[in-house]
N, C-alpha and C positions, 0 to 999 in steps of 0.2 A: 435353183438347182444346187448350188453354191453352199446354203443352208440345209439342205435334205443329205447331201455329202458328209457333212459333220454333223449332223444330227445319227447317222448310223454309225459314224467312228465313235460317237460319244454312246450309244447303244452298247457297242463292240467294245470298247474300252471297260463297261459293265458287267457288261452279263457273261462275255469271254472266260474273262479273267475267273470269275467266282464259280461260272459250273467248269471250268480247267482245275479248280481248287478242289473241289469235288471229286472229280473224274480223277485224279492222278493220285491222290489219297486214299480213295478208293479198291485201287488196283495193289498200290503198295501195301494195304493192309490184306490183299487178296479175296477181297469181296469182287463177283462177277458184276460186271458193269454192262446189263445191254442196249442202252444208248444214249446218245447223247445229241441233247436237241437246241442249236438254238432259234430260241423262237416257238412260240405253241402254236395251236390248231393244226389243220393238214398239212402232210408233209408236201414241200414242194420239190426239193433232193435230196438224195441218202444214196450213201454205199456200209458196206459191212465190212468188217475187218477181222477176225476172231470171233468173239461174241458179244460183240460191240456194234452197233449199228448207228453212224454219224448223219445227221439229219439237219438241213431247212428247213424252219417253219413256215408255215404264212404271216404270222403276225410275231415279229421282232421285236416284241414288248417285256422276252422276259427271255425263260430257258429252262433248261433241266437236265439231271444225270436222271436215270433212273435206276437205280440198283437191285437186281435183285435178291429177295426177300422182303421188303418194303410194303408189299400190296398186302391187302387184307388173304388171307389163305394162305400167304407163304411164307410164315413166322419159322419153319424148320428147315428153311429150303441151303441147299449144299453151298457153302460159300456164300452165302447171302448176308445181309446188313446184320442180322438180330444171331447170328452164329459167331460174331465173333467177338472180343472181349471188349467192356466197358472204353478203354481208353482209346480201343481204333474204331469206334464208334464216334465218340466225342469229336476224336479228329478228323474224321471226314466233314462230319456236319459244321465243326468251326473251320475248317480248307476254305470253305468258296469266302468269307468275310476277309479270312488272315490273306488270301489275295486280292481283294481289294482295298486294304489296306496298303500292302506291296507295293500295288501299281499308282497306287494314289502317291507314296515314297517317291516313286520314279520319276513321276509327272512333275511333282515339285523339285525334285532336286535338276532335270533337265529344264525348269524355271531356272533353277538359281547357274547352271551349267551355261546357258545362254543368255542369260546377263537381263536387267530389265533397269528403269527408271525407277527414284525414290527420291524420299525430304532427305535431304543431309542436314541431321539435326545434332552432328558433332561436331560441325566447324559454324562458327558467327557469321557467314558470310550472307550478306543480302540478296534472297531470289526475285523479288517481288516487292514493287510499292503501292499500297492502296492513294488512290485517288483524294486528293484534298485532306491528309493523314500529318498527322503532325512532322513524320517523316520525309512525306514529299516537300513539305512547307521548309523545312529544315535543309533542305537541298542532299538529302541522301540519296543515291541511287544505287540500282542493280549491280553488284559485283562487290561492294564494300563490303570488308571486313570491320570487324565491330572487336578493338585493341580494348577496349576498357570503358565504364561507367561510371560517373562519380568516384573517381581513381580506382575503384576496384575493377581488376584483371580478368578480361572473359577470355574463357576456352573453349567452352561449350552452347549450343543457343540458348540449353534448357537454363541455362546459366545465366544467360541474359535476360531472360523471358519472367524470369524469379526474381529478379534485381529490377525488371520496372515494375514490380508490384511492391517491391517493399521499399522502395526510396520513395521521398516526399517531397514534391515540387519539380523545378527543374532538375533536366538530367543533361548532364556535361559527358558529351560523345566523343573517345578518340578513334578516326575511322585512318583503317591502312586504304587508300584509292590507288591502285598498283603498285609505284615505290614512294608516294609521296603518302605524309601524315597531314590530316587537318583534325580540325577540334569543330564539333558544333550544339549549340543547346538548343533543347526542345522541351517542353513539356505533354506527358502522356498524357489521352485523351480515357476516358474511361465511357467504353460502350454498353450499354445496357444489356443489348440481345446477347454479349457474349459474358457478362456480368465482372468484367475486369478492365484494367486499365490497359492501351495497348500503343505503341508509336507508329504501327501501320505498315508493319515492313513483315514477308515471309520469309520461309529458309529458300534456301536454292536447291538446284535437282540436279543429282548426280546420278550417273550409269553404272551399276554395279552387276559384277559376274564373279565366280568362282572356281576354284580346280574342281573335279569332277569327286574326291572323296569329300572335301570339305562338304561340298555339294549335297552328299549321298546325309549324311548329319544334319544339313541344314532341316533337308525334305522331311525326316525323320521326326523331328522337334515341331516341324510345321502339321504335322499329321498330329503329333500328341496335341500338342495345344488346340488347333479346332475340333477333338474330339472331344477335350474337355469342356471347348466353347459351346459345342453343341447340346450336351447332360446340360449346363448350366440354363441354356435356350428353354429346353424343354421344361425343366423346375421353375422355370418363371413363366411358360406358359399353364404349367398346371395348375400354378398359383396362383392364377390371375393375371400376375403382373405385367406382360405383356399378351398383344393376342395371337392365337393360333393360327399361323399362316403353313399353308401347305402348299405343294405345285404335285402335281398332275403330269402325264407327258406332256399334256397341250404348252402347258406351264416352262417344263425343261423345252423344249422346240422354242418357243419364245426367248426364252433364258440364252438359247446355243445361238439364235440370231442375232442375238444384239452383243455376244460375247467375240462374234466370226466379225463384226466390225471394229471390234478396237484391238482388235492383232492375235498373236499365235500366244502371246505369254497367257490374256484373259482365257481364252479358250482353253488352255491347258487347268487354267485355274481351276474355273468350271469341273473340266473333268474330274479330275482331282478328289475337288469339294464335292461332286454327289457320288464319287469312288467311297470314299469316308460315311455318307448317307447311309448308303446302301449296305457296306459292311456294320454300321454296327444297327440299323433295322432289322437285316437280319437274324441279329445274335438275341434280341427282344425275345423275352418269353411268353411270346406269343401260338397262339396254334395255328397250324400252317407254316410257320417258317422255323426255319433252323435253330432259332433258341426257342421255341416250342417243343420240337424233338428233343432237344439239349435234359430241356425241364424236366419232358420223363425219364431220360435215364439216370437222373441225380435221384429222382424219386423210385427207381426202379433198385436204385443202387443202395440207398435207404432202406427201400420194405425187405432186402434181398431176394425178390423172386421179380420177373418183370409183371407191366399192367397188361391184360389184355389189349391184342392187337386189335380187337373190333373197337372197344371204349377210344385207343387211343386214335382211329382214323376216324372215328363219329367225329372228336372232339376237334382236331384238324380240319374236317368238311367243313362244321359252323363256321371255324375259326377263315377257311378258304371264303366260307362266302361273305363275312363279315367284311375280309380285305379287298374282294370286287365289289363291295356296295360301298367300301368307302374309299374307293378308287373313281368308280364313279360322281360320287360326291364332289371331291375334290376337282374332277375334269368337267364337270361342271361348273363350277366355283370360277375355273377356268377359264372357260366360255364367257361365261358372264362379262368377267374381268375385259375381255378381248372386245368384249360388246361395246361396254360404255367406255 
């Protein structure tokens, strides 16, 4: 039950946000907007407002504005999508992603607002000793501070972690152990699986949280960076070089369970990270989705006349039924997975 909870917030956290991007974009470029759904198939609630009709779906898997002028026959209609000028076009159709991006901001920076666990890999200080490690053997333990190496002065781990790869033989350790100094040698062991030489010791874990603008920069920089991590995913799946892994809902329901056990920071993560999915899926110039639409008015804005409304909802349909048959695929793929 616990799971089916957060599996709608993590829904709501989606689909909200992106047709709220639409819908309010919409309004302010004064295109008539008559409803707004979330969730497709039969309606389960709705009231009207104006000329706007706000609606439940049955099935909570997605959403929709739908604006008037849009359908195939109502390319001339009063205030409708195709009446008004190229750029409050553009903007409505990129609204629902630049809100998922937004929220995706939010989510991370109320990460970083409420504080989580990390490596502190700025101070030498020891978290962890591996078992039968040259370090154990050497009598170092948890909480040392690591003053210097072969008289050269540490400040930093990556500082230490570089200085046992390049000294040769024994290494002469000055360790701070609260207020007292001791000296001790050991010599690095070099492991194969990690293909370097190592003394066996980790960093330690510190609790770190932020003021709330710091905060808002942090979320910002963490959104640019997996957006570019993702382009890169994708060009090494096209390339072969890694394989093409997808999830499905079956897939995120899975993903939202095992994130609802290891606390509110992963769960947010999650959110987050298929907030950033979603938004830039969408912007793909694809048919059916919003940088589909996108593609024809750059090309509409090219030819300078637009493409017929019939060509462009034909080419849309394909493109709709191409994205439920690899929808299905993938929840398949799913299942499967769930099986064995």
């Amino acid at each position: 039950m616990i799971v089916f909870i957060f599996v709608v917030i993590i829904f709501l956290l989606l689909i909200l946000p992106h047709e709220l991007g639409h819908f309010f974009a919409a309004k302010a470029s004064g295109m008539r907007v008559e409803r707004l759904s979330l969730g497709f198939g039969p309606k389960l609630w709705g009231i009207k407002r104006g000329e706007t009709e706000y609606i439940i779906s049955a099935f909570p898997l997605g959403g929709y504005t739908k604006i008037a002028g849009m359908q195939p026959g109502e390319y001339k209609t009063e205030n409708g999508f195709y009446s008004k000028p190229l750029r409050s076009k553009v903007a409505v159709l990129v609204a629902g992603s630049a809100m998922n991006f937004l929220v995706s901001i939010l989510l991370f920076s109320l990460i970083f607002i409420i504080g989580f666990q990390t490596t502190d890999l700025k101070t030498p200080v020891v978290g962890g000793i591996v078992p039968n490690s040259p370090a154990q053997r050497a009598g170092i333990k948890p909480g040392d501070r690591i003053i210097s190496i072969n008289n050269h002065k540490i400040e930093k781990w990556q500082q230490m972690a570089s200085l046992i790869q390049k000294e040769k033989g024994k290494l002469n350790l000055v360790i701070l152990r609260g207020k007292k100094t001791i000296t001790v040698e050991l010599e690095p062991k070099y492991y194969p699986e990690y293909k370097r030489k190592l003394i066996g010791i980790s960093p330690s874990i510190k609790y770190v949280r932020y003021d709330p603008l710091t905060s808002i920069g942090l979320g910002a920089k963490r959104v640019a960076f997996l957006t570019g991590f993702i382009f890169i995913t994708l060009k090494d799946m096209v390339m072969g070089k890694i394989p093409a892994q997808f999830a499905g809902p079956i897939g995120i329901v899975e993903y939202v369970g095992e994130a609802t056990k290891l606390g509110i920071v992963p769960f947010l993560s999650l959110a987050a990270l298929l907030g950033i999915n979603l938004g830039l899926f969408n912007l793909f110039p694809i048919p059916a989705l919003d940088g589909g639409r996108i593609l024809f008015l750059i090309i509409e804005a090219i030819r300078k006349k637009p493409m017929k409304i019939e060509i462009q909802e034909f080419v849309h349909y394909i493109g709709f039924l191409i994205l439920i048959s690899l929808m299905l695929l993938v929840t398949y793929q799913d299942i499967l997975r769930l099986v064995r």
